[in-house]
C-alpha positions as CSV (number, residue, x, y, z in Angstrom):
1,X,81.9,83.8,-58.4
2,X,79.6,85.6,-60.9
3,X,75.7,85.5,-60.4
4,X,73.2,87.0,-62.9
5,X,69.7,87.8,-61.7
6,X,67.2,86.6,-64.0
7,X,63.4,87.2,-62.4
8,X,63.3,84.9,-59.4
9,X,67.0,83.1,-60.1
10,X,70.5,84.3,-59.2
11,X,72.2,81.9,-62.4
12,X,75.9,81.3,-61.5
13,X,78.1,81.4,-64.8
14,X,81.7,81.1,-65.7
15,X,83.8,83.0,-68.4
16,X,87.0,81.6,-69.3
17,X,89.3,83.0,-72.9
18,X,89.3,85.5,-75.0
19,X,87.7,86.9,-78.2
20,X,84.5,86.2,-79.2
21,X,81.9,85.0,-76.6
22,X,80.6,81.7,-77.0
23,X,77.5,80.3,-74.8
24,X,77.3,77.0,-73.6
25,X,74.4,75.5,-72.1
26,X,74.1,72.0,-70.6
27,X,71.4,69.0,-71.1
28,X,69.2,67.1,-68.4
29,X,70.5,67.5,-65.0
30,X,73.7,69.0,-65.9
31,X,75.9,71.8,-65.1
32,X,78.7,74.2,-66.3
33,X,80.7,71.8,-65.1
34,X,79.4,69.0,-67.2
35,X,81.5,71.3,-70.3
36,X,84.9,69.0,-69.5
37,X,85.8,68.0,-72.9
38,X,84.9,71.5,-74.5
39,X,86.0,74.4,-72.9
40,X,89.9,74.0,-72.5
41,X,89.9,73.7,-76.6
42,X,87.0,76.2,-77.1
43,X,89.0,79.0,-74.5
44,X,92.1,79.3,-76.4
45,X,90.0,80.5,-79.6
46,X,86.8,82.2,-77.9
47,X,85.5,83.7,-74.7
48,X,83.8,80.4,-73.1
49,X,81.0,81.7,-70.9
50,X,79.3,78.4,-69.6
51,X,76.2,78.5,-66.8
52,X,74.3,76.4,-64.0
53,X,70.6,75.7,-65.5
54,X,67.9,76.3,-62.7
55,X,68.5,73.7,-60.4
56,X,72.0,72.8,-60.9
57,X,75.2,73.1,-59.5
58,X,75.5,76.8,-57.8
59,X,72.7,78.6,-59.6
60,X,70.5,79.9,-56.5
61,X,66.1,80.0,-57.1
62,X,63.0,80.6,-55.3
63,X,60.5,78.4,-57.2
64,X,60.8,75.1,-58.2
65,X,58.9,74.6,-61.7
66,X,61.2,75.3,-64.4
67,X,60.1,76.4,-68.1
68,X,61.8,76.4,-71.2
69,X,60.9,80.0,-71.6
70,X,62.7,81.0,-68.0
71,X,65.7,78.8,-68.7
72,X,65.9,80.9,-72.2
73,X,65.4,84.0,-70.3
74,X,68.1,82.8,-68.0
75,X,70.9,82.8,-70.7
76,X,70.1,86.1,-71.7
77,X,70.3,87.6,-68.4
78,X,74.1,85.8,-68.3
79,X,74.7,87.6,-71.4
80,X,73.7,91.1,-69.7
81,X,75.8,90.9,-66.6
82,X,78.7,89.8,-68.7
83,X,78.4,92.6,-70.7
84,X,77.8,90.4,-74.0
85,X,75.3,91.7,-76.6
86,X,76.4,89.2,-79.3
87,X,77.7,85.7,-78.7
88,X,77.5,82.1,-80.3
89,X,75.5,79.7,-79.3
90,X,76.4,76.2,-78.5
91,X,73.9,73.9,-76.7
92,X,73.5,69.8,-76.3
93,X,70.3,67.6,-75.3
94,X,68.0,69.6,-72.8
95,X,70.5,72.7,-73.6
96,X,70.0,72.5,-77.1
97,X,66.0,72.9,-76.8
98,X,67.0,75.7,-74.2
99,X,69.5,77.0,-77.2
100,X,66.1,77.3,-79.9
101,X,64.1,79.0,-77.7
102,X,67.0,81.7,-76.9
103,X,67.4,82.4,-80.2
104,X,63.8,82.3,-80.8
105,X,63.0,84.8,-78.2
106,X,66.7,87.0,-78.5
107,X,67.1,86.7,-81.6
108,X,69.8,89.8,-81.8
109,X,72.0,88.3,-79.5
110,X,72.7,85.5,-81.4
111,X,75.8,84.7,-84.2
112,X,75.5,81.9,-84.9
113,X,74.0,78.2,-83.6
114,X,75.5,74.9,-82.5
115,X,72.7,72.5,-81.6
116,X,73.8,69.1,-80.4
117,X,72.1,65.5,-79.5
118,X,68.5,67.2,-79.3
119,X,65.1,67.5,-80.7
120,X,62.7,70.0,-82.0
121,X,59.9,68.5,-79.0
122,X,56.2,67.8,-79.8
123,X,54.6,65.0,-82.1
124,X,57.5,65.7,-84.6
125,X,59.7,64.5,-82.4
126,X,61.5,61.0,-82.6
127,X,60.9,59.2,-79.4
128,X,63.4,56.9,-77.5
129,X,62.3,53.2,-77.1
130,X,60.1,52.7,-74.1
131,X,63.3,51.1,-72.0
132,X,65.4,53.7,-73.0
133,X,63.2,56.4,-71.2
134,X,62.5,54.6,-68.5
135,X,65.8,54.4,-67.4
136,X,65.7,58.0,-67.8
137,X,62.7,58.6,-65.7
138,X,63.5,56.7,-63.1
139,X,66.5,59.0,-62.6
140,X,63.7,61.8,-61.3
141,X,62.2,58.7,-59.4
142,X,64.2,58.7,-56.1
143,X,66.6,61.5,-54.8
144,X,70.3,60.8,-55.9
145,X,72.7,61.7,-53.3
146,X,75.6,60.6,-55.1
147,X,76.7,62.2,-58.3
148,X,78.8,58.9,-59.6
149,X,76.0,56.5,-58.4
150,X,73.4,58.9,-60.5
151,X,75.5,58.8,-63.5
152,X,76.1,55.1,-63.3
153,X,72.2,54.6,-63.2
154,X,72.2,56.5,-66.8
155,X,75.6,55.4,-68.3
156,X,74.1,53.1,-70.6
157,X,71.9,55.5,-72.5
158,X,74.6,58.2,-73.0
159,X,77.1,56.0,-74.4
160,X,77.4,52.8,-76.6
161,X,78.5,49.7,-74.6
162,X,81.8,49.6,-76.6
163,X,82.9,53.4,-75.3
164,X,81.9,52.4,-71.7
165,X,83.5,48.8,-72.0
166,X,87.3,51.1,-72.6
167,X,86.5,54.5,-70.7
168,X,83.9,54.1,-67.5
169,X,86.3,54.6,-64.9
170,X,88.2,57.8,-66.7
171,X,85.1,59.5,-67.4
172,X,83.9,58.5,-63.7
173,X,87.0,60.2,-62.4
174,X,86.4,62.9,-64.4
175,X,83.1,63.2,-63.3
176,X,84.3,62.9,-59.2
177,X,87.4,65.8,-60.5
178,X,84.0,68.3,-61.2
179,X,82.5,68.1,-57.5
180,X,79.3,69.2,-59.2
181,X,76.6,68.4,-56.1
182,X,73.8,66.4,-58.1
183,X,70.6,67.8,-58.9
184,X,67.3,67.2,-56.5
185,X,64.5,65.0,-57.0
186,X,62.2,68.1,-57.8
187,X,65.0,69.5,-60.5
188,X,65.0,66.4,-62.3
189,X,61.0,66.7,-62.7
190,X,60.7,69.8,-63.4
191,X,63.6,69.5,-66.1
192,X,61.8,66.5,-67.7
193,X,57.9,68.6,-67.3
194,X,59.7,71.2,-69.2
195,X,61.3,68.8,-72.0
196,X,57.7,67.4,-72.5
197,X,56.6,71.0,-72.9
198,X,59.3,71.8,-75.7
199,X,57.7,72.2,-79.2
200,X,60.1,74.8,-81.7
201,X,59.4,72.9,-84.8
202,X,56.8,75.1,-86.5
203,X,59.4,78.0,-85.6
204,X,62.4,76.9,-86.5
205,X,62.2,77.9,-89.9
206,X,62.3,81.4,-88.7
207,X,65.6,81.1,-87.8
208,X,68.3,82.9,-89.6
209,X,71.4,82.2,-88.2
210,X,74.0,80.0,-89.8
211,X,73.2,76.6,-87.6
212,X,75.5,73.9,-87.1
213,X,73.5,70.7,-86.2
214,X,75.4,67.5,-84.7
215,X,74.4,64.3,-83.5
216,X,75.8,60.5,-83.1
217,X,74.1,58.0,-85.1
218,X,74.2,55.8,-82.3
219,X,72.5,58.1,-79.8
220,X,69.5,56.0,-78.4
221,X,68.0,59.1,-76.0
222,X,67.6,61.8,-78.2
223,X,67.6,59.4,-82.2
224,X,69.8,61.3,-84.4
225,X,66.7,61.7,-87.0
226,X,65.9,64.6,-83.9
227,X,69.0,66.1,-85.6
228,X,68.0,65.6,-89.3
229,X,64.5,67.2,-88.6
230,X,66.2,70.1,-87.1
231,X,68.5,70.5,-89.9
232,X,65.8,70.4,-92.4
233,X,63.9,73.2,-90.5
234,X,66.4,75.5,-90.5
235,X,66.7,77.5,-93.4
236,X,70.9,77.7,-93.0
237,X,71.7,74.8,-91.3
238,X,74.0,72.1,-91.7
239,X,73.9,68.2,-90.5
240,X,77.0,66.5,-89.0
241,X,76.7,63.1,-88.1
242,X,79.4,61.2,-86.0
243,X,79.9,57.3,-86.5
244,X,79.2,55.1,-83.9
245,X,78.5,57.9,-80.9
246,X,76.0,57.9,-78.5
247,X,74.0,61.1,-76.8
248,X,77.6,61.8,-75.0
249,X,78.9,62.5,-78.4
250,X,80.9,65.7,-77.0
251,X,82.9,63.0,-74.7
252,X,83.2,60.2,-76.2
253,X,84.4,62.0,-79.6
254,X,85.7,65.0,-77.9
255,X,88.6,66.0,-80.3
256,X,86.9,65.9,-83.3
257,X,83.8,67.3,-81.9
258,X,85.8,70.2,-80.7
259,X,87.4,70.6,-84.0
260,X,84.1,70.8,-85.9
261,X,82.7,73.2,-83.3
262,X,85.9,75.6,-83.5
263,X,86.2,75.5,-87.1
264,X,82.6,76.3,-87.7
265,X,82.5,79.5,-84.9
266,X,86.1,80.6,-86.7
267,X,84.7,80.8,-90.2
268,X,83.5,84.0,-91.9
């Protein structure tokens, strides 16, 4: 099992494929594991290299605040012991704002940008309702020893009711498959204090890699104007809107997500 050591973190990581890399990185809570639906497809074009944020699944650390900055910091420090120096970037929700200020602060190791489901932080940000964040709040409220019981507390914000109404228990079983061990009650916190802390929208129009930016227009966590914000920030970025998904837009439309993410890392 590969570990890189990034200041005070040992940050497990996988690398699955061939070809050129591509760096995946994982929202709230989540782990490399949480990368089901992408990286068979995404390995039989590219070199997948997927990591555990701070806090999550194997990925070993002495403190337990977390920053954006660290977490950033973190992904480069995959890249090193991997031997990467150049390598996509693909990230969704919390992984997205992660994915900004990577390619904010390592600028030369990036090709190009995937951002997915996420926000550019601060008071240009479009906020959830009040009971959407609650529910996700309370998620950092109590510990969650259960991974199935934790994401059955948040179902109903990742997904329209529809999606859940047809596919709950497969994506439950798929969840169970992962044996991912949940994140702690202090993880969850410190995730969440570093989401409040994440503000990249006055700098995003330094950014000068060709950015693919991808939400659902049913997404009531992270409001798929987040993604039309971004987009316009972004000097070469492009906007791609999926009909009728929610935040779990990389699940719940999986193939054609896949296709738009391949097709975009393929060409040029």
């Amino acid at each position: 099992m590969p570990f890189a050591n990034s200041k005070d973190a040992r940050i497990y990581y996988e690398s699955q494929g061939s070809g050129m890399p591509v760096t995946m990185i994982m929202g709230f809570g989540g782990s490399s594991g949480w990368w089901f639906s992408q990286t068979p497809a995404l390995s039989e074009h590219f070199n997948v290299i997927t990591l555990d944020n701070r806090g999550t699944g194997e990925t070993e650390t002495e403190r337990d605040d977390i920053s954006m900055d660290d977490m950033a910091d973190d992904v480069a420090a995959v890249l090193d012991d991997a031997g990467v120096h150049k390598t996509h970037l693909v990230g969704i929700s919390m992984g997205g704002m992660i994915a900004q200020n990577v390619v904010l602060r390592h600028s030369d190791r990036i090709e190009k940008l995937a951002l997915c489901a996420t926000l550019p932080g601060g008071i240009h940000s479009v906020s959830p309702t009040p009971e959407v964040a609650e529910v996700l709040t309370s998620v950092g409220q109590t510990d969650q020893p259960d991974i199935l019981e934790a994401f059955n507390n948040i179902a109903n914000i990742l997904f329209p009711p529809e999606y859940l109404a047809e596919h709950a228990a497969e994506l439950l079983t798929e969840i169970a498959s992962n044996n991912v061990p949940p994140p702690s009650f202090m993880t969850l916190v410190n995730q969440l204090g570093a989401i409040m802390q994440h503000d990249t929208y006055d700098k995003l129009p330094t950014i000068t890699q060709e950015t693919l930016v991808m939400t659902g227009d049913a997404d009531v966590l992270v409001p798929p104007q987040n993604s039309e914000i971004i987009a316009g920030q972004i000097p070469n970025a492009r906007l791609k809107v999926f009909p009728g998904c929610g935040h779990g837009l990389n699940v719940q439309a999986k193939d054609e997500f896949n296709r738009e993410l391949i097709d975009f890392l393929k060409d040029g």
